[in-house]
N, C-alpha and C positions, 0 to 999 in steps of 0.2 A: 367593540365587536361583541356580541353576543353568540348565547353557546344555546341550542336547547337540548335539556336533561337525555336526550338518547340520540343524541352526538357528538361519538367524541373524538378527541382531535387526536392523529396520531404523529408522529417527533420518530426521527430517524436515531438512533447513537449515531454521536461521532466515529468516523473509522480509527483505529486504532492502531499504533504504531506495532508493528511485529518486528522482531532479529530476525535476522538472514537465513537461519534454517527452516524456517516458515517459509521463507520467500522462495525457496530449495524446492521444501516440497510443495507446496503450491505449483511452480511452474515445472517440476522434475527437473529440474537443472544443480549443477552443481556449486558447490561453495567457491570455486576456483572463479566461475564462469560468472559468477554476481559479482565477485569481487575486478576483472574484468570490467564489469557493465560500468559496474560504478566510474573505474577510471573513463568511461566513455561520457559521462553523464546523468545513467542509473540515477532518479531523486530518491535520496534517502537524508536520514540526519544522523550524526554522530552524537550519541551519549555516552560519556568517558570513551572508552575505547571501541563500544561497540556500534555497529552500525543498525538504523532502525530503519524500516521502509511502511509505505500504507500499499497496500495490495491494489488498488485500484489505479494509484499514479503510477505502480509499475507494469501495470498491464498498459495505461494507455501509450506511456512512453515505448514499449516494446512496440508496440502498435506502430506509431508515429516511424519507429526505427525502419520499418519496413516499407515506409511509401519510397 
């Protein structure tokens, strides 16, 4: 593949794992109520003890929650 000198190519970051009070305020919701989610299926991962989520798989899963 060839590139020419005044085009260039743009690369998204990876989204990034955030803790649960990001995920709080992002949806105004509470710590109780994630914590809830999770037990319902909520995708997150657990590092040591804490829980990490990516903002966009919890948007769509909330999404999905609602059909």
């Amino acid at each position: 593949m060839t590139q020419d000198k005044n085009e260039s190519i743009i690369t998204a970051a990876p989204e990034k794992y955030v803790p649960i009070k990001v995920v709080c305020q992002h949806f105004d919701i509470s710590e109780t109520t994630v914590r809830k989610l999770i037990k319902k299926g909520l995708p997150q991962i657990k590092v040591g003890i804490e829980y990490r989520f990516k903002i966009s798989e919890v948007e769509r899963w909330l999404i999905e929650q609602q059909k």
